[in-house]
C-alpha positions in Angstrom: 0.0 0.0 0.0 1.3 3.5 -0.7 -0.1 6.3 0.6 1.0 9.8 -1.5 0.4 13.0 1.0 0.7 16.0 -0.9 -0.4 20.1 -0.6 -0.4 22.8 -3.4 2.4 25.3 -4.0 1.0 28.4 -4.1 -2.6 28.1 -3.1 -1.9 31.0 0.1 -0.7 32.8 -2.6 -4.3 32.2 -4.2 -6.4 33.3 -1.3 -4.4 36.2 -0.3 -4.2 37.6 -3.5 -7.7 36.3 -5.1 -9.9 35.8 -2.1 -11.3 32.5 -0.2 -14.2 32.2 -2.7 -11.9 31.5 -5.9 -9.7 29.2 -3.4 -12.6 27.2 -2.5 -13.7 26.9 -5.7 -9.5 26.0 -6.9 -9.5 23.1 -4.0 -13.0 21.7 -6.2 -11.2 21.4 -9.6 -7.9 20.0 -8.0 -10.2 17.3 -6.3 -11.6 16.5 -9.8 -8.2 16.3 -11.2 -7.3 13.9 -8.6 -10.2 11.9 -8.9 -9.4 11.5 -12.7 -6.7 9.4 -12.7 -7.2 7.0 -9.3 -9.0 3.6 -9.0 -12.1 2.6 -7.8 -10.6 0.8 -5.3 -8.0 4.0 -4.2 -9.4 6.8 -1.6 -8.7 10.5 -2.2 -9.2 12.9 0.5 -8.7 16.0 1.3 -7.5 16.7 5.0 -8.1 19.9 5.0 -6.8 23.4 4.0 -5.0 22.5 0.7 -3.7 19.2 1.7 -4.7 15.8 0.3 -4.2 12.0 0.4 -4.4 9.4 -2.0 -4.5 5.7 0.1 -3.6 3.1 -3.0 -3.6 -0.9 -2.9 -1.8 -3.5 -4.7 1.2 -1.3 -6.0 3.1 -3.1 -8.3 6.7 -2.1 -7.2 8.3 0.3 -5.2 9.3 2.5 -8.4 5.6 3.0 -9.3 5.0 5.7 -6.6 7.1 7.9 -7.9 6.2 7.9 -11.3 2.4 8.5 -10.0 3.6 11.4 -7.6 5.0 12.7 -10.6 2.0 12.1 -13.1 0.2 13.9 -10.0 2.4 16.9 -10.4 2.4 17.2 -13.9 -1.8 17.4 -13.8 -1.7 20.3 -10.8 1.0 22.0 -13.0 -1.9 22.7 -16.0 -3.0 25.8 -15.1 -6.5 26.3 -13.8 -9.1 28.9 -15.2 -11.0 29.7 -12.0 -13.7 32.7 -12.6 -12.2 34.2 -15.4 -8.5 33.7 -14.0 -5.9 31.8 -15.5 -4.2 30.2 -12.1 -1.3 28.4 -11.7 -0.5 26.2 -9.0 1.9 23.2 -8.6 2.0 20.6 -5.9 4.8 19.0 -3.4 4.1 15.4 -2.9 5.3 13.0 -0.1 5.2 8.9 -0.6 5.2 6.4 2.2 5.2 2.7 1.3 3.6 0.2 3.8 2.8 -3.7 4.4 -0.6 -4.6 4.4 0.6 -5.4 7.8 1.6 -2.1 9.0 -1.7 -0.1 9.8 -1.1 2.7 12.2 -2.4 5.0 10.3 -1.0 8.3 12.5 2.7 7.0 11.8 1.3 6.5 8.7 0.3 10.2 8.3 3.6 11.3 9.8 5.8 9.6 7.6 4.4 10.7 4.5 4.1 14.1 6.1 7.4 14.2 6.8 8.4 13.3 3.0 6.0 15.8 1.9 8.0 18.7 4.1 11.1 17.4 2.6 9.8 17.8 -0.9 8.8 21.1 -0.2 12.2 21.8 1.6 13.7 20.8 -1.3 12.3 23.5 -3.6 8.6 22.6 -3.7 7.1 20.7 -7.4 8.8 17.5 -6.4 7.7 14.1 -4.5 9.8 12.3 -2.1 9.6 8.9 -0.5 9.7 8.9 3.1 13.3 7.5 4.5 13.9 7.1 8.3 16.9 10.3 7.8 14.1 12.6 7.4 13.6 12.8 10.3 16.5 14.8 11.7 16.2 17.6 8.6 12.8 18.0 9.6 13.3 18.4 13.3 16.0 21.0 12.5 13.1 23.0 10.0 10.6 22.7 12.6 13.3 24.5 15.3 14.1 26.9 12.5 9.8 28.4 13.1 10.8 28.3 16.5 13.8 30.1 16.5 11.9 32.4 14.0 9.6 33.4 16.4 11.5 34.3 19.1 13.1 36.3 16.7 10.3 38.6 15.9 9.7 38.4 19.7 12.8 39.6 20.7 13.5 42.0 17.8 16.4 40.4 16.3 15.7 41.5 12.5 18.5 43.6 11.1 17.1 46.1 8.1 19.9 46.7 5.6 19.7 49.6 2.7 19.7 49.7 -1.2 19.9 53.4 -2.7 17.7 54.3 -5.5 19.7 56.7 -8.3 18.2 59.5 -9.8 19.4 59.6 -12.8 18.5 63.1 -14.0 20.3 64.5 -11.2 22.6 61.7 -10.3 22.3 61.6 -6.7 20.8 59.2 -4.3 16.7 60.3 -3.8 16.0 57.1 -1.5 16.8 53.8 0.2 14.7 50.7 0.2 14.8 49.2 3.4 15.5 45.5 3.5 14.8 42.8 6.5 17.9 40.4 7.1 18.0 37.4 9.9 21.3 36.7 11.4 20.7 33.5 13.1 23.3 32.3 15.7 23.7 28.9 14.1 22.9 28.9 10.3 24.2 32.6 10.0 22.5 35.4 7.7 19.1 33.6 6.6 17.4 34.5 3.1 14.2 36.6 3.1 12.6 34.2 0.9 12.9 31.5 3.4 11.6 33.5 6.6 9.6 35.9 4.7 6.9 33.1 3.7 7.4 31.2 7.1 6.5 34.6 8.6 3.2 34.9 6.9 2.6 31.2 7.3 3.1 31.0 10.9 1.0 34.9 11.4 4.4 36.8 12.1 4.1 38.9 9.0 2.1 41.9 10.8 4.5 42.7 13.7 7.8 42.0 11.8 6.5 44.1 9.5 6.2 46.7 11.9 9.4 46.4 13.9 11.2 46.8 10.3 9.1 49.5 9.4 9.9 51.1 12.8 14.0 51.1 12.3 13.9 52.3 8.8 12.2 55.3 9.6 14.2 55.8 13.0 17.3 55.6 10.6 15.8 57.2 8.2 15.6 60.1 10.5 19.7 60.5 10.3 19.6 61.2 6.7 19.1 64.4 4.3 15.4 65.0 4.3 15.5 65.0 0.3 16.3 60.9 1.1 13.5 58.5 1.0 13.3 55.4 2.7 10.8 52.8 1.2 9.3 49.6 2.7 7.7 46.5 1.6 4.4 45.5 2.4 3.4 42.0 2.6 -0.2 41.0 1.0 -0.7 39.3 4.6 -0.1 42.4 6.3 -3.8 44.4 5.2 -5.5 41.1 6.3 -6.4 42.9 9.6 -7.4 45.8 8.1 -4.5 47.7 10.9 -2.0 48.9 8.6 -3.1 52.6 8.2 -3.5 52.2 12.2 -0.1 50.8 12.4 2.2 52.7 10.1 0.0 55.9 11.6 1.3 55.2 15.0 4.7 54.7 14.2 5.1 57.9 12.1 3.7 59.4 15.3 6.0 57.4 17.8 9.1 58.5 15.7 8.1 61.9 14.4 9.3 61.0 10.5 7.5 63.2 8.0 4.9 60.6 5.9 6.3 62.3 2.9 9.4 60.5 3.1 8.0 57.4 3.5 7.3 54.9 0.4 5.4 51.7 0.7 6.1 48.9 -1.8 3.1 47.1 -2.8 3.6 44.0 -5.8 1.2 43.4 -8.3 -0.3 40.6 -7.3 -1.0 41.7 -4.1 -4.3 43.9 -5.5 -6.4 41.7 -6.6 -7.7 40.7 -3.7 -10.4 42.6 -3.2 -11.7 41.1 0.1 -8.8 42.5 2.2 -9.9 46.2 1.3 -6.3 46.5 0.1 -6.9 49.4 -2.0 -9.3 51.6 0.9 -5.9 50.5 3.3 -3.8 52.0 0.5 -5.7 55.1 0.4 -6.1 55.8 4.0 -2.4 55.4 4.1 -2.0 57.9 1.1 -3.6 60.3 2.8 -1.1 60.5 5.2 1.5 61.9 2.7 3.1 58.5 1.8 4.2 57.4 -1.7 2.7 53.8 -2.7 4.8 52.1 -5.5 3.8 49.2 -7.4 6.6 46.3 -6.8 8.3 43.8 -9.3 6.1 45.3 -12.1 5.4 42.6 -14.9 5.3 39.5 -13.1 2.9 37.5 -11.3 -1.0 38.1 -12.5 0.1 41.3 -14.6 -2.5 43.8 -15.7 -2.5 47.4 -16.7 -6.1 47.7 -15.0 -3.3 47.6 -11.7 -1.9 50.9 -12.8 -6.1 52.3 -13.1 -6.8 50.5 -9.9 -4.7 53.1 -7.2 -3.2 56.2 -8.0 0.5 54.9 -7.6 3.8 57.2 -7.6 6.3 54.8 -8.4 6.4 51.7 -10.6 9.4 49.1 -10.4 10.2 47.4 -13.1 11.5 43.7 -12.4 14.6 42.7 -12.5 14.1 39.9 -15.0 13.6 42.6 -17.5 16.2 44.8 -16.3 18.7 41.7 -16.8 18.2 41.3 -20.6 18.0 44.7 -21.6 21.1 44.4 -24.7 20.5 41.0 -25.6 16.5 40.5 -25.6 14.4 42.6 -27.6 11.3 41.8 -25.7 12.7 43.1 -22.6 13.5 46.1 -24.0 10.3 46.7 -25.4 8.6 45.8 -21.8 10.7 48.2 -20.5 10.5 51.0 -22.9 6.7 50.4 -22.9 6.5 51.1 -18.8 8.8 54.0 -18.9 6.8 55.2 -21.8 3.4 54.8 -19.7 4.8 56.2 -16.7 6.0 59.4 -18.2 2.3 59.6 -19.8 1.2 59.2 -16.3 3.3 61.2 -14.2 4.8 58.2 -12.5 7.7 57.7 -11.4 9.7 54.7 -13.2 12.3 53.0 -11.2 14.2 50.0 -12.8 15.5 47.3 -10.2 18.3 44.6 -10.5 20.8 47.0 -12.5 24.6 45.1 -12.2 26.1 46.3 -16.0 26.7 49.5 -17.3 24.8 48.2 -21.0 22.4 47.8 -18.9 22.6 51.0 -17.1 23.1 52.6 -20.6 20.1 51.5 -22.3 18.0 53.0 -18.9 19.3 56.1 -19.4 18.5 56.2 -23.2 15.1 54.8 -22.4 14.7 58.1 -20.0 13.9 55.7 -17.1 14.0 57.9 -14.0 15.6 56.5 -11.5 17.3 52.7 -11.0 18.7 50.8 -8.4 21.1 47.6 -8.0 24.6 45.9 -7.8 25.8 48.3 -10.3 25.7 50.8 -7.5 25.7 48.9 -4.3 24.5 46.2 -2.5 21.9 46.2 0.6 24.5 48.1 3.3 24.1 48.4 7.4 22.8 52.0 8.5 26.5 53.0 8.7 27.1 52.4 5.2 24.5 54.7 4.0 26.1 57.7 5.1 28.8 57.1 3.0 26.5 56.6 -0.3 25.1 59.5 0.4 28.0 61.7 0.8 29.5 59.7 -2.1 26.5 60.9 -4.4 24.9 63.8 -3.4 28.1 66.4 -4.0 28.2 69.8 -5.5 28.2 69.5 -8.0 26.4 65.7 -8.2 29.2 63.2 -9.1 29.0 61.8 -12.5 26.3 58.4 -13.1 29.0 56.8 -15.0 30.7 55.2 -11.9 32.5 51.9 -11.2 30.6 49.6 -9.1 31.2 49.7 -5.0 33.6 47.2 -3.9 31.6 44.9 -1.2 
């Protein structure tokens, strides 16, 4: 008997950005899916949230799991057309192979739970087959959300800096403020592996705070024409709290709101059940800048740009990185800086590491770029010297070497 346990990749990503209602009805058409290619004699179920299991008899050998984990994967990577939307979704499997003999089904559960963690450990849209070893990697994950949440609860989130150029006047106009965890065993930690644990494990709203709070306290050392921008997680308006919360910490440290930019991606905004857009509006009312993140990726639309009076839009890096050797990306990106200028938006192109690239930005009229080319994310130290490296009289040339780590 094998028993496949498996959730989607994805699916929070679903709800938060589409609403419950669409998620609900996504969970229906995976169940149909599933149901399309199982016996009579095997049992689907879904145990709740976006997690299922498939309980199959007389399997022929112990290599046939893994080609039907993979024939499961392959079916939840067809995109779904839910309401209109085109979503895509994939799926992390986890195989446990049993004896007729061998019917606890909790350690049943566990085992192929524990596989499935590993798949997703492992970079999610896999299947792996439970092995006793598992255990210890995912002991040391599950301390990993524990040592995470003492780290929110003690404040141990660093917030390092990545200057946005002007590049009309060639000086630094802003920071974006970024959140780094430097854990006493593993060392500095990636934002896209605490980031979605955060917002798994409900940790998003107050770390999002505490790093909003330290940027603008060290925000507070700089010129006033220097911006600091922070990113806002689609988790975050779920409360409905944010105006409430970035309001009071404006207040607690006396920063201006008009030096204060929120970063907002595309995807975000679609859900309209979170009130993200009333949120964004109270919160524009207090003089803060709203800038649309990552701009051409995830469920892109120009209804987006219709939807909320942005100021900035940041063009992803993904577009940024071709520019000289892919024509589509430089047409993306001549098309956004065209639209923005039509606008009045400010255009701000991320990821920039070459001077081609950095050239063809400029010819482009972008407005204002960020990236390697100029520096990496710095400590609050740091930033003094970017500034006073930039901002001279008169403003020192664009055309620079990149900063030495």
């Amino acid at each position: 008997m094998r028993h496949p346990f498996l959730d989607l990749d994805g699916f929070k990503a679903v709800n938060d950005t589409l609403g419950h209602a669409i998620g609900d009805l996504l969970l229906v058409e995976v169940s149909r899916r599933l149901l399309s290619i199982v016996r009579e004699m095997d049992v689907v179920a879904r145990l709740g949230g976006d997690e299922f299991a498939i309980v199959m008899q007389h399997i022929r050998s112990r290599s046939s799991p893994q080609r039907f984990a993979r024939r499961v994967i392959n079916l939840l990577n067809r995109p779904f057309t839910i309401e209109g939307y085109k979503i895509h979704v994939g799926a992390s499997v986890g195989v446990d192979i049993i004896d007729a003999s061998e019917m606890d089904a909790d350690q049943i559960l566990r085992n192929a739970d524990i596989a499935l963690y590993q798949a997703k450990a492992d970079g999610k849209n896999t299947a792996r087959l439970y092995d006793p070893a598992m255990h210890a990697a995912v002991t040391a994950r599950r301390q990993l959300e524990v040592d995470l949440s003492n780290a929110v609860l003690f404040k141990q989130f660093e917030v390092f800096y990545q200057p946005q150029i002007d590049l009309e006047a060639g000086t630094v106009s802003g920071f974006e403020a970024l959140a780094r965890w430097r854990h006493s065993g593993r060392g500095m930690i990636s934002p896209t592996e605490f980031i979605p644990m955060c917002e798994e494990n409900g940790l998003i709203e107050e770390l999002g705070a505490q790093i909003l709070e330290v940027a603008c306290k060290d925000a507070m050392a700089w010129p006033a024409c220097v911006t600091v921008s922070v990113n806002l997680s689609p988790v975050q308006f779920k409360s409905g709290n944010l105006p409430t919360i970035v309001k009071d910490v404006l207040e607690k440290i006396g920063f201006p709101g008009s030096r204060l930019e929120l970063e907002i991606t595309e995807s975000a905004i679609f859900d309209r059940s979170s009130g993200i857009i009333s949120q964004l509006s109270e919160i524009r009312k207090l003089g803060i800048r709203v800038s649309l993140d990552d701009f051409g990726t995830g469920y892109s639309s120009l209804s987006h740009i219709r939807s909320f009076p942005f100021d900035r839009i940041k063009i992803d890096q993904s577009f940024v990185r071709e520019l000289g050797a892919d024509a589509e990306s430089l047409a993306i990106v001549r098309a956004v800086v065209g639209l923005c200028e039509n606008l009045g938006i400010q255009s701000t192109a991320e990821g920039v590491e070459t001077h081609k690239q950095l050239d063809v930005l400029q010819h482009e009229q972008c407005r204002s770029v960020q990236g390697y080319l100029f520096s990496e994310p710095v400590t609050m130290s740091e930033t003094m010297k970017i500034i006073s490296e930039f901002n001279t009289d008169p403003p020192k040339q664009i055309s620079i070497r990149r900063r030495a780590a």
